[in-house]
C-alpha positions, 0 to 999 in steps of 0.5 A: 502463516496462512492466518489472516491478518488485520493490518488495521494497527498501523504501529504493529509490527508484522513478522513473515516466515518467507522461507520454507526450513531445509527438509520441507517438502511443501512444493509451493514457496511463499511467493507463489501461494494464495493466502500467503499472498494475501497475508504478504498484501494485507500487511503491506497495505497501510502500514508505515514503512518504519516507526520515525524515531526508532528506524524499525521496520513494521513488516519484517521478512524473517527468510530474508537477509536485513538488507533485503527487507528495504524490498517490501511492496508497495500497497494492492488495492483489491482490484489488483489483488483479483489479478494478482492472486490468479495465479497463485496457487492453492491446496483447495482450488475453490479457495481462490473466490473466497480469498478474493472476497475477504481482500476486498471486504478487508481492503474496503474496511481499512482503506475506508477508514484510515486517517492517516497514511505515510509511505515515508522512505518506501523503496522508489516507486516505479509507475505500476506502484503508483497506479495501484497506490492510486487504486488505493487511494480511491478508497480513502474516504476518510483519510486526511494526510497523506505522507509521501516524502522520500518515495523516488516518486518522478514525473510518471509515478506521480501522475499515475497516482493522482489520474488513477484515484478517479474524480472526487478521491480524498474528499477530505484530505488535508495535506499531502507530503511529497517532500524530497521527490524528484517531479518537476513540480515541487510547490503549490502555493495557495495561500490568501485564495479563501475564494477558491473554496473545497469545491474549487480545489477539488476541481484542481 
């Protein structure tokens, strides 16, 4: 599919064709194209891992066995994508600046916007996902929750997350989950500080 999607509905779900059919003779696979890359990380970058009740995966691989779909990336910001995209590959070579600009304008848009974002039961997040989480997350001017139970997330990948947001990320965040990780820290207790104030905990 070489449509670009809007991923800014997070309880959609988003059906990728990976897999070329058996008498194909396009040379380049999905992994290795352009706007399919930017399809694949637009669909991965706030969506939800699956829908809570149902178990329901929101961003399914139909080239792939059911297994494999617990393989899905974690979120690109567009600084990460510029490099990423490189070296991907295109029918028109000029595509390359276009594709990079649209990832940017869409990346900005929906990060920018966002409320509310769970990774709940994402794959284990190596140091590299966090970093680009973090990236991510810079971009988060608005978002109040941040959910992050259950991610494998240990020392490393958390640092990476929170040093690679940059000063003055999450203005208004509210609650952030990181519930059943495995970091040394598991609580910050804050409660009775009314001194401390929003000025304060952003400082911490």
């Amino acid at each position: 599919l070489h449509r670009p999607l809007s991923s800014t509905s997070q309880g959609t779900t988003v059906y990728m064709l990976t897999k070329l059919p058996d008498d194909s003779s396009r040379k380049v696979g999905y992994a290795d194209s352009g706007w399919t890359t930017y399809e694949r990380c637009s669909a991965e970058q706030i969506k939800k891992f699956d829908l809570v009740l149902a178990k329901w995966k929101l961003v399914l691989d139909l080239g792939v066995a059911s297994e494999q779909q617990q393989q899905r990336g974690w979120p690109v910001g567009p600084d990460d994508f510029d490099v990423l995209v490189e070296g991907k590959k295109f029918t028109n070579g000029s595509d390359l600046g276009a594709v990079k600009a649209l990832y940017r304008k869409m990346s900005v848009g929906q990060l920018g916007s966002i409320k509310e974002l769970s990774f709940e039961r994402m794959p284990p997040m190596s140091v590299e996902d966090a970093r680009r989480l973090g990236g991510c997350l810079a971009l988060c001017g608005r978002l109040e929750d941040l959910d992050l139970m259950r991610t494998g997330m240990g020392d490393e990948a958390c640092a990476a997350v929170f040093t690679s947001m940059g000063e003055g990320a999450l203005p208004l965040v509210r609650t952030i989950d990181l519930r059943n990780n495995r970091p040394s820290l598991e609580y910050i207790r804050l409660h009775g500080n009314p001194g401390i104030g929003d000025a304060g905990l952003s400082a911490l």
